[in-house]
N, C-alpha and C positions, 0 to 999 in steps of 0.2 A: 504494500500500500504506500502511496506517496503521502508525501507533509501536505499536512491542508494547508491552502490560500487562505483558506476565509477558518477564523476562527472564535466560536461562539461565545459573546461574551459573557461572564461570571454571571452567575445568580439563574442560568436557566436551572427550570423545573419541569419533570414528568408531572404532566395533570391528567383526565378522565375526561375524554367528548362527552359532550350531552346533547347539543345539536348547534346547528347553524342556522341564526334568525333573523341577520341580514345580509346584506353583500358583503358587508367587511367583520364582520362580527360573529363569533359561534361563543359559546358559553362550555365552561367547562368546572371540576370540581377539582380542587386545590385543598389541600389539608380540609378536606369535607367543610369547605365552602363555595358557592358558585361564581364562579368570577366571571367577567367578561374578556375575551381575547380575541385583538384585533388582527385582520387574516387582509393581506395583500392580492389574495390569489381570487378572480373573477369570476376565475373557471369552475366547473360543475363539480372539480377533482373528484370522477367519476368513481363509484366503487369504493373511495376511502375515508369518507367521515362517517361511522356506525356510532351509536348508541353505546357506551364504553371502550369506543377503542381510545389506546393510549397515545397522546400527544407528549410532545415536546415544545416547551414553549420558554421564550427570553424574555428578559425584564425589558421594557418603554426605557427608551437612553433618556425621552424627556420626562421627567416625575413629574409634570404638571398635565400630561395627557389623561385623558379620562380615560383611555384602555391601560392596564398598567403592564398589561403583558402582549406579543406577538407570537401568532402560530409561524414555528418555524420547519417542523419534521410531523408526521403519521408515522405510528409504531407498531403496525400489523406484526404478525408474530416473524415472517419471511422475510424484511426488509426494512432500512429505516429508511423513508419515503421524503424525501424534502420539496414544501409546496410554499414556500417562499420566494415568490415572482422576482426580487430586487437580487435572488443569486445571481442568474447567469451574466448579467451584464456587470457586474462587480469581480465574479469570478472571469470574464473575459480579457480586461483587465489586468487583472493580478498576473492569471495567465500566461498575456505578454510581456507584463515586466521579470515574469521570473522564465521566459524564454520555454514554456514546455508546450506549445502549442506551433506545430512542423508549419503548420498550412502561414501563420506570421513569418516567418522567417526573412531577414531581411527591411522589415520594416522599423523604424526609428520612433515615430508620432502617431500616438494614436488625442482623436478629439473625440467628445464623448456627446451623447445626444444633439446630434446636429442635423438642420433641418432641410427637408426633403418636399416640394411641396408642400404641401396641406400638413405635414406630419412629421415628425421624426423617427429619424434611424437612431439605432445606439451607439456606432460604433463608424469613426472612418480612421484608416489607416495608412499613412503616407509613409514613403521614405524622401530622405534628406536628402539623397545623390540622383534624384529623377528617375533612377534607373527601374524603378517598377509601378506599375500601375495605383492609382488610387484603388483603396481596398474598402468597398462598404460594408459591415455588416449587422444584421440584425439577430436579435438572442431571443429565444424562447424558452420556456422552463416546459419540459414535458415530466407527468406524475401517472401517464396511464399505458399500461401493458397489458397486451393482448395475446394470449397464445405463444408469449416469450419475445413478443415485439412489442418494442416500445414507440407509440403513438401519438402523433399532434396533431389537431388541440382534441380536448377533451368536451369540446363544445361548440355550439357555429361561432363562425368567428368573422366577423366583417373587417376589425382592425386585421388579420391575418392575412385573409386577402388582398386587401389593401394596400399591406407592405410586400407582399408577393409581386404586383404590379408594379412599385415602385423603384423594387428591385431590378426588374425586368426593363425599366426603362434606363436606369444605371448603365446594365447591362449592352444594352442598343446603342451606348453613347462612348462606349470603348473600353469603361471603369471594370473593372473585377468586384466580384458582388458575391456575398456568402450568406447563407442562414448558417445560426449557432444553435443547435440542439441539443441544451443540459440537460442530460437523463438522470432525473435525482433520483434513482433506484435503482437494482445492483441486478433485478431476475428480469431484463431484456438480454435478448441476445442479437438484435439488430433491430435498425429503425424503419418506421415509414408513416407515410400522411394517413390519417384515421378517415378512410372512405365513408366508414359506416357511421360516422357523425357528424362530418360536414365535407360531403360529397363534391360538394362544388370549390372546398381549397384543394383537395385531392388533385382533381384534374387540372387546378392551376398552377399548385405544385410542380407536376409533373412537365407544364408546359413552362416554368422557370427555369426546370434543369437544362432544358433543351434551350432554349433562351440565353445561357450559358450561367445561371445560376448555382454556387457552390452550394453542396450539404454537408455540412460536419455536425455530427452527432455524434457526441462523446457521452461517457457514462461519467456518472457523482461518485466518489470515495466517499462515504457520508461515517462519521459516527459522534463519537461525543464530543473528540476532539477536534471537531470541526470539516470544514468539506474543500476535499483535493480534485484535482480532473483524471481522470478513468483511462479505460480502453475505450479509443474509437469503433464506434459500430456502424455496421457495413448497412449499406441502403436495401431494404424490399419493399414487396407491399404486403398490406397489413390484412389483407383476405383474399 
């Protein structure tokens, strides 16, 4: 296992799902009181918040937030599950400044959420000496496995699309253009766009790569001591 990048700050605790009651918010039980904890992640995270399953969760860096804690990991008995949307683009990052990510290589500067049309990218990557293309790319956090494939999104996704096009036009303009696919769980054994839940980024997926749009989907080192980058997994499709 590699040294994690990102490492989880002091005072997390294992607490008890109870449910999810709004888009940023699910409740949980803490030394057998209910607390509230605030959840970054939009998605459906299909299949992983049950009625007792064990969470992992870290203290609010600001003490004057009214959530005092963030969902950071799901702790199904098989895997520790990280649904913490603010990973991949932080772990992207990191990634580059500690040189373990092949597909950077060569690049010197990266600038971070910079704007694209209507929207922003996460990620543009330049080098110093001209000598290689502007590099864009865009990060997603995937949390859902299917039959040992790990799958994006977990839900319709219009912003997904959206940057699938965006990229595509990057693409058209001469740039080198990547998706980043952090798979915070350990039982994929390769990736692909989830057809059977939103059909329609599948096929546009499929029409970026030809497009000449990069996929790298790497898997999470995830555990207490925080989260490192994986084995690269290789592209299929997911049915």
């Amino acid at each position: 296992m590699s040294d994690p990048l990102i490492i989880y700050p002091e005072g997390c605790r294992k607490a008890v799902f109870i449910k999810r009651y709004k888009r940023f918010t699910v409740e949980a039980y803490l030394d057998g009181e209910v607390v509230g904890v605030h959840t970054n992640n939009t998605g459906s995270m299909l299949g992983l918040l049950r009625e007792g399953q064990e969470i992992y969760i870290s203290p609010a860096r600001n003490p004057a937030r009214k959530l005092k804690w963030t969902l950071e990991v799901v702790l199904p008995s098989f895997s520790w599950i990280g649904v913490n949307t603010a990973v991949p683009n932080r772990i992207l990052q990191l990634a580059f400044e500690a040189g373990v990510l092949p597909e950077l290589s060569g690049y010197t500067h990266l600038k971070r959420e910079v704007k694209v049309g209507k929207s922003r990218l996460d990620g543009l990557f330049t080098d110093e000496s001209g000598r290689l293309p502007d590099l864009w790319v865009e990060c997603k956090n995937v949390t859902l496995v299917e039959d040992e494939v790990a799958c994006f999104p977990d839900a319709q996704t219009e912003r997904g699309r959206k940057h699938l096009l965006e990229l595509m036009d990057l693409a058209a303009k001469g740039d080198r253009v990547a998706l980043f696919f952090f798979v915070q769980r350990n039982d994929g054994n390769c990736f692909g766009p989830a057809d059977f839940v939103d059909p329609e980024y599948a096929v546009l997926f499929y029409e970026a790569l030809a497009a000449g749009v990069e996929c790298w989907a790497y898997e999470a080192e995830l555990s207490e001591a925080g989260i490192g980058v994986g084995r690269k997994l290789a592209l299929t499709q997911c049915r």
